[in-house]
KESETOR-321991 format. One record per residue (C-alpha): residue number from 1; residue in three letters; x, y, z. Coordinates in Angstrom, 1 decimal. Example, Ala and Ser with C-alpha at 12.3 -4.5 7.8 and 13.67 -1.06 7.14 Angstrom:
2
1  ALA  12.3  -4.5  7.8
2  SER  13.7  -1.1  7.1
! end
This chain:
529
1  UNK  -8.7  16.5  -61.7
2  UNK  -7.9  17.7  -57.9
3  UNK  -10.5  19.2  -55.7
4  UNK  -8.9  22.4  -53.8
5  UNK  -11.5  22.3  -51.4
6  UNK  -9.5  22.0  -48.3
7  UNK  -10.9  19.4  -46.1
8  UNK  -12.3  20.3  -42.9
9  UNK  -12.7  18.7  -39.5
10  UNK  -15.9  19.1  -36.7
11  UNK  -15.9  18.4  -33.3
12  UNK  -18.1  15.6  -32.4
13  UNK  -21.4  16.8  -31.3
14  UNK  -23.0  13.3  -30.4
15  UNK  -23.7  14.0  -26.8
16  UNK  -25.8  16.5  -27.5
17  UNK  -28.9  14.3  -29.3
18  UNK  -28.2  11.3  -28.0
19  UNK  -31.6  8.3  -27.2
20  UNK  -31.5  8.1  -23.6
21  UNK  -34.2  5.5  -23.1
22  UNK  -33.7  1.7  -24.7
23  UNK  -35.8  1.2  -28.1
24  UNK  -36.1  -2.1  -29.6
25  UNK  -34.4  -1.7  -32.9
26  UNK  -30.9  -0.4  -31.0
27  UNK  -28.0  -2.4  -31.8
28  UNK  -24.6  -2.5  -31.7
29  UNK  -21.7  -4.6  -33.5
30  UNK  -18.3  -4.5  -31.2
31  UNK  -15.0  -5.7  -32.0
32  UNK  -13.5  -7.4  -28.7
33  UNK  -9.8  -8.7  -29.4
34  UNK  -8.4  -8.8  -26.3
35  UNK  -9.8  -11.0  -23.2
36  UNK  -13.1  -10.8  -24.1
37  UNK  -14.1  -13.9  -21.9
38  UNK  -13.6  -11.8  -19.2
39  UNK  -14.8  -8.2  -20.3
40  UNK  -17.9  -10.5  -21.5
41  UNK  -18.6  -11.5  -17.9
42  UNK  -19.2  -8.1  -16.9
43  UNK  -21.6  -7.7  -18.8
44  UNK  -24.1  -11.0  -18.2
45  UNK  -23.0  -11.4  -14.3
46  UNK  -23.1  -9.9  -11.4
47  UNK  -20.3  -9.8  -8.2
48  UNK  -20.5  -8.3  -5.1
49  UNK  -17.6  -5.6  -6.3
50  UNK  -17.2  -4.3  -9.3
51  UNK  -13.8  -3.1  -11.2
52  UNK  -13.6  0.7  -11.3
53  UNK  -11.3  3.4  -13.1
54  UNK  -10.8  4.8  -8.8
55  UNK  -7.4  4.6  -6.9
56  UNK  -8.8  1.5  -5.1
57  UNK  -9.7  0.0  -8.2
58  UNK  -12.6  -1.5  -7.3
59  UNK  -16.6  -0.1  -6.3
60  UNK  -19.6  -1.5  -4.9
61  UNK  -22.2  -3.7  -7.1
62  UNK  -24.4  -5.8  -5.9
63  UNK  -23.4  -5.6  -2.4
64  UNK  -23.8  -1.6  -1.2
65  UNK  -21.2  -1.8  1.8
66  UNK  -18.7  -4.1  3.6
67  UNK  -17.3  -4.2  7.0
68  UNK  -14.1  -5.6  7.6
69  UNK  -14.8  -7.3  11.3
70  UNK  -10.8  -8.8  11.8
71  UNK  -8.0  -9.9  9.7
72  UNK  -10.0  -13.1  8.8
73  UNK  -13.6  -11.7  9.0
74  UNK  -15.5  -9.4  6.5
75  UNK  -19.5  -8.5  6.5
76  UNK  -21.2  -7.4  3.2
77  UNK  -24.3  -6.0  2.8
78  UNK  -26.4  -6.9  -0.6
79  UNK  -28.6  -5.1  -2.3
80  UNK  -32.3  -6.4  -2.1
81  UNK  -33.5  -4.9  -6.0
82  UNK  -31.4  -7.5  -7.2
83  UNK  -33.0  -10.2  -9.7
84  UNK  -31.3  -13.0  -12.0
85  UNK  -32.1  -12.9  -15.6
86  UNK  -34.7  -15.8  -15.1
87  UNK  -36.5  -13.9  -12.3
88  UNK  -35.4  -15.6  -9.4
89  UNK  -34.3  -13.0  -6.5
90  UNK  -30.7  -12.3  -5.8
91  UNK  -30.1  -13.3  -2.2
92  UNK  -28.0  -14.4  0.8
93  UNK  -28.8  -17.6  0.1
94  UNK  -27.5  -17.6  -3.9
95  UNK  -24.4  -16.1  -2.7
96  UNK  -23.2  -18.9  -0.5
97  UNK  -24.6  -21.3  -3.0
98  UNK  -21.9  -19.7  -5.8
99  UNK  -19.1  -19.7  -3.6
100  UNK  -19.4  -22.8  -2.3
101  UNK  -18.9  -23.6  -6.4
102  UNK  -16.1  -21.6  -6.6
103  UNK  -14.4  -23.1  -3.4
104  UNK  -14.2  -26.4  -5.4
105  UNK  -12.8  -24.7  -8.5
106  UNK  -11.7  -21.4  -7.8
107  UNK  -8.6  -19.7  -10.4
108  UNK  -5.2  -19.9  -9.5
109  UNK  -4.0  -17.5  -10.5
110  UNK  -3.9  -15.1  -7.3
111  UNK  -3.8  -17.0  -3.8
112  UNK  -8.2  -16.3  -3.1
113  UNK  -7.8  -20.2  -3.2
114  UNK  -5.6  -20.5  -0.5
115  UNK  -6.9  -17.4  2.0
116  UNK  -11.2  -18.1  1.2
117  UNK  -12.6  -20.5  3.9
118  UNK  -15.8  -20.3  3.1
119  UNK  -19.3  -17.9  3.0
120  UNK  -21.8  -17.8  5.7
121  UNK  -25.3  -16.5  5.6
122  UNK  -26.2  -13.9  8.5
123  UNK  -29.5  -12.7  7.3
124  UNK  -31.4  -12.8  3.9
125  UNK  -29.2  -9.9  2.5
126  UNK  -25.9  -9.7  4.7
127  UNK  -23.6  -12.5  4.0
128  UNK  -19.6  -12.6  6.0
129  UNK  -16.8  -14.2  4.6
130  UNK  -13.8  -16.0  6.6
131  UNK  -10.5  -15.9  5.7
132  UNK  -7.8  -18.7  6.6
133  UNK  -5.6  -16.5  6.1
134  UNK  -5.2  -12.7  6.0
135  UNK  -5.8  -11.6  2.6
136  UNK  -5.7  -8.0  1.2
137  UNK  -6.5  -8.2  -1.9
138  UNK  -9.8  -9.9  -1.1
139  UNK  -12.0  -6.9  -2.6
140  UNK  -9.8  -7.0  -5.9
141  UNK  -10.4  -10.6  -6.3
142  UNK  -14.2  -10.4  -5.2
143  UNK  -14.5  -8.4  -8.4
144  UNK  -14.2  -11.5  -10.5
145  UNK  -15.9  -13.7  -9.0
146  UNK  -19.2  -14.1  -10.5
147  UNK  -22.7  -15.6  -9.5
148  UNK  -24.6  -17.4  -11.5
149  UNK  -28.4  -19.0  -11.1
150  UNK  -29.0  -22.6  -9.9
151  UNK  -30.1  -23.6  -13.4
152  UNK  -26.9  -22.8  -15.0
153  UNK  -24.9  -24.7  -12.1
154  UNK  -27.4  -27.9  -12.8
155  UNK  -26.9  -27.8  -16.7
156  UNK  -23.0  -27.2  -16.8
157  UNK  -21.6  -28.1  -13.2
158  UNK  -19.0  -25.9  -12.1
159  UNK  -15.2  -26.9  -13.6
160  UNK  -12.2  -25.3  -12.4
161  UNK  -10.2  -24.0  -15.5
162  UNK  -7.0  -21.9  -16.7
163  UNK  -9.0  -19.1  -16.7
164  UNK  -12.0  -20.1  -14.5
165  UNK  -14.8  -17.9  -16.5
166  UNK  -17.7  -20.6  -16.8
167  UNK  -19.9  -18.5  -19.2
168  UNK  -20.2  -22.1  -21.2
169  UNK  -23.8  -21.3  -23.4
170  UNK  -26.5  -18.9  -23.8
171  UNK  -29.2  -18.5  -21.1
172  UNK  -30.8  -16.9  -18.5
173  UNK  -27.7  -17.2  -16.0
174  UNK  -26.9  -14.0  -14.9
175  UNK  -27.5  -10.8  -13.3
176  UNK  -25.4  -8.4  -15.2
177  UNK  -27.2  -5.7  -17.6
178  UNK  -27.0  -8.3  -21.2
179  UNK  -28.5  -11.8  -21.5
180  UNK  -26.3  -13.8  -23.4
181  UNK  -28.5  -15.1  -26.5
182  UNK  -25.8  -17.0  -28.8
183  UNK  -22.7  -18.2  -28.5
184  UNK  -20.2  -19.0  -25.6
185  UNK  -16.9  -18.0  -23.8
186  UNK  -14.6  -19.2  -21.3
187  UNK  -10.6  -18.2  -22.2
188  UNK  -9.4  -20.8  -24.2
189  UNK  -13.0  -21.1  -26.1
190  UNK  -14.9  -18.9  -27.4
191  UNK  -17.5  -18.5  -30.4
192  UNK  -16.1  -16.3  -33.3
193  UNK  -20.1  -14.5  -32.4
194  UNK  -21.5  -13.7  -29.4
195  UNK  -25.2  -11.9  -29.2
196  UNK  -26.5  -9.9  -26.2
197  UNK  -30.2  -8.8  -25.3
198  UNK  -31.1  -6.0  -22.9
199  UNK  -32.1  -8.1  -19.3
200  UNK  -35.8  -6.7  -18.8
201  UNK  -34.5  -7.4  -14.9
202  UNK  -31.1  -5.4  -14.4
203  UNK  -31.7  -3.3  -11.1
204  UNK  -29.7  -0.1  -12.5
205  UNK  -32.8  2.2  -13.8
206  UNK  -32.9  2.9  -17.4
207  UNK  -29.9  1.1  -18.2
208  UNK  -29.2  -0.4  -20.6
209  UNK  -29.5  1.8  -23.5
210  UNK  -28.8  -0.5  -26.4
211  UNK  -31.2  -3.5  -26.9
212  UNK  -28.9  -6.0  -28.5
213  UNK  -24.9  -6.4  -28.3
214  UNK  -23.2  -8.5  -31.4
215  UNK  -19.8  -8.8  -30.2
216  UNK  -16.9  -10.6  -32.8
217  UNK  -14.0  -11.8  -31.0
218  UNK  -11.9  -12.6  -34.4
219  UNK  -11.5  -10.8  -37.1
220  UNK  -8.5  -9.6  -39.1
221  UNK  -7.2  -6.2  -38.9
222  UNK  -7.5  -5.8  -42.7
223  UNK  -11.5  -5.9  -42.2
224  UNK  -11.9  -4.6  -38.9
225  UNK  -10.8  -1.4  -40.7
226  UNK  -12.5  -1.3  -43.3
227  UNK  -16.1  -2.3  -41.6
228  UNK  -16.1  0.2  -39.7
229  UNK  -14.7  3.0  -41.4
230  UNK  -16.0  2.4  -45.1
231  UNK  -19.5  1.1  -44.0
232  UNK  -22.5  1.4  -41.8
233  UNK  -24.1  -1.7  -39.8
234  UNK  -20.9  -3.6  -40.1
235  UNK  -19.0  -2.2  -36.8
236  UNK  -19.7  0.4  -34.1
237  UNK  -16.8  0.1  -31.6
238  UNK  -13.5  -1.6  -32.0
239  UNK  -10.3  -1.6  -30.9
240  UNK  -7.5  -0.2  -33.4
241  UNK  -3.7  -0.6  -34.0
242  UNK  -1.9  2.7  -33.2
243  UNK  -1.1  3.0  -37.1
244  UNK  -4.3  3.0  -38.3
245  UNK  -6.0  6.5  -36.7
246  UNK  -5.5  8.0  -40.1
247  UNK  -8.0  5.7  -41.9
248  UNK  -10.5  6.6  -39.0
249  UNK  -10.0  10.2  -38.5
250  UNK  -10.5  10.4  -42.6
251  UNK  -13.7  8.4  -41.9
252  UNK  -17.3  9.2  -43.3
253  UNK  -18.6  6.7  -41.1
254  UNK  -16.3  6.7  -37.8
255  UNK  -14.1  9.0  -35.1
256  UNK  -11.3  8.0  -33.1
257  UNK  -11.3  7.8  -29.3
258  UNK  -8.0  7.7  -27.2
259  UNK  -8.9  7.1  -23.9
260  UNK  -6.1  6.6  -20.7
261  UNK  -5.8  3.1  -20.4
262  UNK  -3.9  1.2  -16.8
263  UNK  -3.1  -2.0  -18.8
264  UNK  -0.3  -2.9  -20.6
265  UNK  1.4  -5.0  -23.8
266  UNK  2.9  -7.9  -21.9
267  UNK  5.5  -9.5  -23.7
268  UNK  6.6  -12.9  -22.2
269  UNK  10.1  -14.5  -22.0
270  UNK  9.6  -18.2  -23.0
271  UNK  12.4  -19.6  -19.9
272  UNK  10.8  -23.0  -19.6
273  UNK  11.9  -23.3  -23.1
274  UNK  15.0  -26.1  -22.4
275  UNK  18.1  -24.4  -24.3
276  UNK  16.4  -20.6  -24.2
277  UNK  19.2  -18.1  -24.7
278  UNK  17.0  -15.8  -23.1
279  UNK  18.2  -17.7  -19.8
280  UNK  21.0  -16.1  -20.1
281  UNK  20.1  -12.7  -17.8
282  UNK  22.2  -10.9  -20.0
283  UNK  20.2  -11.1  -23.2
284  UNK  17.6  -10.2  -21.7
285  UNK  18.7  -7.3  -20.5
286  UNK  20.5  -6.3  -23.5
287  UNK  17.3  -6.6  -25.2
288  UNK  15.5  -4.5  -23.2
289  UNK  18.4  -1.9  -22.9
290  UNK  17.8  -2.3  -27.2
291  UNK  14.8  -1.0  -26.7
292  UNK  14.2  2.8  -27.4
293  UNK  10.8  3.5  -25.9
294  UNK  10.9  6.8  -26.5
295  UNK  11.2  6.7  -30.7
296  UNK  9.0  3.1  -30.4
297  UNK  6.2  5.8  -28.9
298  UNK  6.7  7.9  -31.6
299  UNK  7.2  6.0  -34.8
300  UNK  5.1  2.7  -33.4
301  UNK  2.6  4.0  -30.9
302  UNK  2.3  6.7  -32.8
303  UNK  2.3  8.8  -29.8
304  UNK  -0.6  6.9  -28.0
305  UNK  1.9  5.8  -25.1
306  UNK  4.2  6.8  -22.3
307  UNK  7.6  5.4  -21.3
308  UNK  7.5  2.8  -19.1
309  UNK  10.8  1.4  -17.1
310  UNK  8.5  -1.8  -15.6
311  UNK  6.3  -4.4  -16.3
312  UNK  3.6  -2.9  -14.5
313  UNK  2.2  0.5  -16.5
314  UNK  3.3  4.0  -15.4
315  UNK  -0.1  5.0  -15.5
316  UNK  -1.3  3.2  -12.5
317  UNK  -1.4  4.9  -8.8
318  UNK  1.2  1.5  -7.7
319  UNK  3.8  2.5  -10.3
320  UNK  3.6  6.1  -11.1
321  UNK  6.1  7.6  -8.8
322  UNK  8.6  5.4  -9.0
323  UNK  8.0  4.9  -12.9
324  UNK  9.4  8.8  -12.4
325  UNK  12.0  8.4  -11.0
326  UNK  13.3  5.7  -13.4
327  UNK  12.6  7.7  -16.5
328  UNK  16.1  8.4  -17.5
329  UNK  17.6  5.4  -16.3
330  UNK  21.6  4.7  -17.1
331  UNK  21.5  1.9  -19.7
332  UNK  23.0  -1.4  -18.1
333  UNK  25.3  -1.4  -21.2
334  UNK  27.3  0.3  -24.0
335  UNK  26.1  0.0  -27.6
336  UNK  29.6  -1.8  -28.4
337  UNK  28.2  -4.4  -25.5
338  UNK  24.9  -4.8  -27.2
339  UNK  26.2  -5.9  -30.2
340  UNK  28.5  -8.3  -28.9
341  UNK  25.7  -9.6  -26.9
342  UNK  22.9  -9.7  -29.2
343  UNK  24.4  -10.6  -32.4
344  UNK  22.8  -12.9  -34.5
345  UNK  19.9  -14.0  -31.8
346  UNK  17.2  -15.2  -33.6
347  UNK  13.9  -15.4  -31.6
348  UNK  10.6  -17.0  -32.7
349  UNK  7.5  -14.7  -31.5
350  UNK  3.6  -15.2  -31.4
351  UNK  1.5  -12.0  -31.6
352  UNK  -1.9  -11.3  -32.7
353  UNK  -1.7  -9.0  -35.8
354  UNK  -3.3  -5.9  -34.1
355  UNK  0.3  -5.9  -32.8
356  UNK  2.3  -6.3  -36.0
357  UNK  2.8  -2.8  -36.4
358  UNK  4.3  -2.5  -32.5
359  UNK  6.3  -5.7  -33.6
360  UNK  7.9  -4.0  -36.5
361  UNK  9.3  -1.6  -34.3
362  UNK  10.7  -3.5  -32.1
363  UNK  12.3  -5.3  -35.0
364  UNK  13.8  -2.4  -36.4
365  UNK  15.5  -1.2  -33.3
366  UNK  16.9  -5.1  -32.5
367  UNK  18.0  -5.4  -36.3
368  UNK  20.5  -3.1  -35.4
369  UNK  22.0  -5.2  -32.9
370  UNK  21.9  -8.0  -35.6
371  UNK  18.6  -10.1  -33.7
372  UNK  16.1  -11.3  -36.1
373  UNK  12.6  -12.4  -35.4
374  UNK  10.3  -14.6  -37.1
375  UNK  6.8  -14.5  -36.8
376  UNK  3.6  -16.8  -36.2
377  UNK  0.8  -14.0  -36.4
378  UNK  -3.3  -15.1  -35.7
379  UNK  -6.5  -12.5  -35.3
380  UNK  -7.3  -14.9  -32.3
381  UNK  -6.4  -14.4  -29.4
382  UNK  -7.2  -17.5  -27.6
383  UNK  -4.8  -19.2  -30.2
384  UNK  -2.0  -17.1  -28.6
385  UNK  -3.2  -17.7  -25.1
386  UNK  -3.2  -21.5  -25.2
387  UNK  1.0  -21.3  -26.1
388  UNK  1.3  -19.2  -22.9
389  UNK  -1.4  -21.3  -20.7
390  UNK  -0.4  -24.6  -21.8
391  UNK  3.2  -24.0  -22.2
392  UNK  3.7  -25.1  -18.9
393  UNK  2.4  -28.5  -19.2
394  UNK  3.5  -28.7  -23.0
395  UNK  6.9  -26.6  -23.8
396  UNK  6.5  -24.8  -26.8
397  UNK  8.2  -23.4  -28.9
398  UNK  8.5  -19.9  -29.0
399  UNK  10.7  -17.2  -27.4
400  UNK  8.5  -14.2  -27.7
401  UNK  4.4  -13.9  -26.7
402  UNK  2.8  -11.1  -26.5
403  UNK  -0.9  -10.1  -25.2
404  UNK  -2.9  -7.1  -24.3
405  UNK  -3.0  -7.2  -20.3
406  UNK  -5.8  -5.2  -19.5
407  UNK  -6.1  -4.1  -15.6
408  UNK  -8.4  -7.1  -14.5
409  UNK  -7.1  -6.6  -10.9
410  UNK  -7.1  -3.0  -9.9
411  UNK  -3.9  -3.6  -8.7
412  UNK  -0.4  -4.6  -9.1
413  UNK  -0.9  -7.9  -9.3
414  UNK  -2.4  -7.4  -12.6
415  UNK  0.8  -7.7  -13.9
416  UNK  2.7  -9.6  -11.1
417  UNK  0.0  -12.5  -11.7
418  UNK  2.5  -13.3  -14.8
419  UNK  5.7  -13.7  -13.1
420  UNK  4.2  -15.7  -10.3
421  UNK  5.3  -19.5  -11.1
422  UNK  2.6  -21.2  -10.2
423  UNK  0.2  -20.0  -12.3
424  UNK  0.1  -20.7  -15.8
425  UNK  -0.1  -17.5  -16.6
426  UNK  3.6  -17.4  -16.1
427  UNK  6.5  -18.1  -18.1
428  UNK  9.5  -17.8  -15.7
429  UNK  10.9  -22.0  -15.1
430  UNK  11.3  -21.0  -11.2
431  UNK  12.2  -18.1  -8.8
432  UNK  11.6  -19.0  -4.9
433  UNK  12.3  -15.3  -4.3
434  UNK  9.5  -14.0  -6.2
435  UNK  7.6  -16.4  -4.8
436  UNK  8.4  -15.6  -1.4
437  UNK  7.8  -12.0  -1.9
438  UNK  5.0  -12.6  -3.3
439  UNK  3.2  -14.7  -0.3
440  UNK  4.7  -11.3  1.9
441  UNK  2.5  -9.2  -1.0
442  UNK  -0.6  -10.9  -0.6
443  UNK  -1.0  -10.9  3.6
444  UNK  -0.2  -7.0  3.4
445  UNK  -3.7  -4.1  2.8
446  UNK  -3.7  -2.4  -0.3
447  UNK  -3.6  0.7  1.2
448  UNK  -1.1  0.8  3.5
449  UNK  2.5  2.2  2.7
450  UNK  4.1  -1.9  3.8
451  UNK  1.8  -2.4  0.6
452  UNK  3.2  0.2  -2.0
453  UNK  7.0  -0.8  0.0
454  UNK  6.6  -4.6  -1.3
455  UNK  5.4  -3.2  -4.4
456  UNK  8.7  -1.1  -5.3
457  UNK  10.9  -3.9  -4.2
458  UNK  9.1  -6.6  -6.1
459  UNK  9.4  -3.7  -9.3
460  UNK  13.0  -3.0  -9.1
461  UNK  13.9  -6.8  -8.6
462  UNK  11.9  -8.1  -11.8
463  UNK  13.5  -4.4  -13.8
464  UNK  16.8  -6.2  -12.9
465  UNK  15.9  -10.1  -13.8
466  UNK  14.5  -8.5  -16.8
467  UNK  11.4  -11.3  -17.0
468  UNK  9.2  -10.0  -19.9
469  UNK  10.5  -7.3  -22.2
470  UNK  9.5  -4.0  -21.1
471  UNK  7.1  -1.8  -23.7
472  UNK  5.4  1.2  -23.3
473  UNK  2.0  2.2  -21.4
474  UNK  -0.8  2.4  -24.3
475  UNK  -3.3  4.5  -24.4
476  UNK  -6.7  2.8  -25.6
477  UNK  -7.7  4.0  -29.0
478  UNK  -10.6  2.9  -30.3
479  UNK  -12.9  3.6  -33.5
480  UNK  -16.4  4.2  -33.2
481  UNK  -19.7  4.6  -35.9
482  UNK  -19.7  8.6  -35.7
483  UNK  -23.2  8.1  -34.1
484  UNK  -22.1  6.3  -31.1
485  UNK  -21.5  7.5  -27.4
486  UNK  -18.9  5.3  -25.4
487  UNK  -16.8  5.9  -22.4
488  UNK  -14.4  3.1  -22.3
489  UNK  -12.8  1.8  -18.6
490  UNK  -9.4  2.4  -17.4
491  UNK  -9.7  -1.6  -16.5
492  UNK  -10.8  -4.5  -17.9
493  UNK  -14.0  -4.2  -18.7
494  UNK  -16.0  -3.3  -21.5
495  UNK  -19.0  -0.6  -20.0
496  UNK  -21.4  -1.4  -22.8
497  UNK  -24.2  -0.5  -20.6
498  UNK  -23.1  3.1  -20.7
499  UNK  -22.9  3.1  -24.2
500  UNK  -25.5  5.0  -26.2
501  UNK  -26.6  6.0  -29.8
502  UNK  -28.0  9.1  -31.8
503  UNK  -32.1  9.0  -33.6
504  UNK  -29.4  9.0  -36.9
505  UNK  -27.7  5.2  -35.9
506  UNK  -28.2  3.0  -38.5
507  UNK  -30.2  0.4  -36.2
508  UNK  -32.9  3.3  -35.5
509  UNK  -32.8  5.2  -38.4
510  UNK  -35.7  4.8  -41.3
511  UNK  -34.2  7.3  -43.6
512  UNK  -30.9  7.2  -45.4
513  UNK  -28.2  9.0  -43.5
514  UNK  -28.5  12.5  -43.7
515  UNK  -24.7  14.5  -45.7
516  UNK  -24.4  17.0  -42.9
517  UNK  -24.1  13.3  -40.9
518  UNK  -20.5  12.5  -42.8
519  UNK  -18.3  15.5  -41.6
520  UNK  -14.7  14.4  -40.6
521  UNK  -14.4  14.5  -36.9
522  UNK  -11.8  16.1  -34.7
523  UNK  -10.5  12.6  -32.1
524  UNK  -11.7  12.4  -29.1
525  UNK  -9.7  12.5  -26.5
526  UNK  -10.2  11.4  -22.8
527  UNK  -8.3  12.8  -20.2
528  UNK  -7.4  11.4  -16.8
529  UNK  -10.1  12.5  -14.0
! end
């Protein structure tokens, strides 16, 4: 009735017969949850900087150097292998021509609008850029801003937005490594299916390896899950809830990757809310104080996070040392106080349900404070960003949001962006301080030690308003066909152009899949470099 065959477990041999040259039939089916209006713009455009997993955060793309000349003045120097999707060259000129776009509807949501003056052309491949003001994250914010061809400007116009990604329709737009060849993106809309093609142009040689992308952005859990761990051809990569690494590890089809990861689980304080009890700063310390990372990383994260004390993960060069020294904080109060504080809060939260089982955590450890929380739960993530981006403008109600803040930035501000109160991105009613210390932040060089300074003040201060409620640093785990090779970022973007496949993928293969194919795999796991 029982087998006694004990099961075994391999370790993943993939690299070792992987395709490293593009053949027609490659394909790949990803599950994106989390942003992927912006890790899909990585992957169709081009910018003069790129986001990298270095202590800078950032590395060069289509410009190969950059001189900064003054305070206000900075040369770049751009490739000349460069073509757009359609053909056209890459040039001096097509730069100036796209920023003189996104001058007129730049994001908001650092202060680029505020410090860029404008672009100027110097010679067919140098262009400089003057500042109004100085600006040090410049090179973080050059990495997302993308150029596009004059054909895409002259079909869609350029609109400013929440989220100012204009990737409105398929076309030839770009100059990233994928074509997009169905569907659309742009934060607050997307297509449940986007499809990718290879671009016959890109300028890095032999890249990419995979000829065509299908990318879902909404799915359920419950079939995420099972696609790609009970079938071939339905998933290859996707991102996984901490509690579900059993199912893949037990996989014929898939193996588990846990990779280091700089982002976060931002969980937003609604305080515009009129009548919030999370106003109060008490509450909101008492619930974070309620909060016992330590057993939420073991029983909820199922050990695929580290303790965090800020908003702003412990991973990341900005916060690890002082993330240290903050470890073993004193709690602000007794257990008797958190009672009487908490008692019988009730708290309405919106959460995709890749986060449920984080969620049910959390609830346990509040429950015994006597909070309850109710739920509004959605596969789509865009459903949950609209209540945060329009809540501003709309006041919802909720009292709990919670998203998966990847590092877009390469620097703190990837997480300071959502306490800043003039972006929408925020859900803090006012603070003139922050704001003030803020506009100090964004004169000062990312590399110098007045930098990292501002950084610890601005940590400590929002530890002690207690903004967002403070979770864990996740790791990225992720489940992938067993005949896949990806190395996922640090940041927030999604290196499909890296990402290669075995002669035994289901998209190449003509036979049927081979037994010795279907051994259990040890995970995978990533380390730090």
């Amino acid at each position: 009735m029982f087998s006694n065959e004990a099961i075994t477990y391999k370790h993943d041999q993939t690299d070792k017969i992987l395709l490293n040259k593009m053949t027609k039939d490659s394909e790949l089916k990803v599950y994106m949850p989390t942003l992927p209006y912006f890790n899909l713009i990585s992957l169709i455009n081009g910018t003069l900087v790129k986001l990298s997993d270095s202590k800078r955060g950032w590395d060069y793309y289509l410009a190969y150097k950059h001189k900064k000349i003054n305070e206000l003045t900075y040369d770049f120097w751009l490739r000349d292998d460069v073509h757009y999707q359609d053909g056209t060259k890459f040039d001096a000129d097509s730069v100036v021509e796209n920023f003189k776009h996104f001058i007129e509807g730049p994001f908001l949501y650092s202060n680029i609008h505020n410090a860029l003056d404008s672009v100027e052309k110097l010679n067919d491949y140098k262009i400089r850029i003057h500042l109004k003001i100085p600006y040090g994250m410049l090179l973080n914010d050059l990495c997302v801003i993308n150029f596009y061809t004059k054909k895409y400007y002259e079909k869609y116009n350029w609109t400013p937005s929440l989220t100012a990604q204009n990737t409105k329709g398929p076309g030839l737009y770009g100059a990233g490594p994928y074509i997009m060849a169905q569907g659309y993106a742009t934060g607050l809309k997307q297509s449940k299916k986007i499809v990718l093609t290879a671009n016959p142009y890109y300028f890095e040689k032999n890249k990419p390896y995979i000829n065509k992308i299908t990318i879902y952005t909404e799915l359920p859990t419950k079939e995420v899950i099972n696609d790609i761990s009970k079938h071939e051809g339905k998933l290859d990569i996707a991102y996984i809830p901490y509690n579900k690494k059993t199912e893949i590890v037990n996989s014929k089809y898939a193996k588990l990757l846990i990779s280091p990861s700089h982002g976060n689980l931002t969980v937003h304080m609604n305080l515009i809310k009129k009548d919030s009890k999370l106003k109060n700063i008490k509450v909101r310390q008492a619930l974070n104080d309620a909060i016992d990372q330590k057993k939420l990383i073991k029983f909820a994260f199922r050990n695929e996070a580290s303790v965090s004390p800020f908003l702003l993960s412990s991973n990341t060069y900005f916060a690890k040392e002082l993330s240290k020294k903050y470890l073993n904080k004193k709690p602000r109060f007794t257990q008797k106080q958190l009672h009487n504080i908490l008692n019988g809060l009730e708290l309405k939260v919106i959460t995709q349900d890749r986060f449920m089982s984080v969620w049910k955590g959390i609830e346990y450890q509040l429950s015994k404070y006597g909070v309850k929380l109710n739920y509004t739960v959605t596969s789509d993530e865009k459903v949950v960003l609209e209540k945060l981006l329009n809540n501003r403008k709309n006041i919802y109600d909720w009292d709990l949001l919670i998203w998966g803040n990847e590092d877009w930035n390469g620097s703190p501000w990837t997480a300071f962006f959502t306490l800043y109160t003039k972006t929408n991105w925020c859900s803090i009613d006012k603070d003139d301080y922050l704001v003030n210390e803020f506009e100090k932040l964004f004169k000062l060089d990312t590399n110098s030690k007045e930098f990292q300074k501002e950084v610890n003040k601005i940590l400590l201060y929002s530890y002690e308003k207690a903004y967002t409620l403070v979770l864990p640093s996740p790791n990225i785990v992720i489940a992938l066909n067993k005949e896949v090779y990806y190395h996922p970022s640090e940041m927030s973007t999604f290196p499909l152009w890296n990402a290669k496949i075995t002669p035994y993928h289901w998209s190449v293969r003509k036979e049927k899949l081979d037994k010795s194919r279907l051994n259990y795999l040890y995970p995978i796991r990533i380390k730090n470099e």
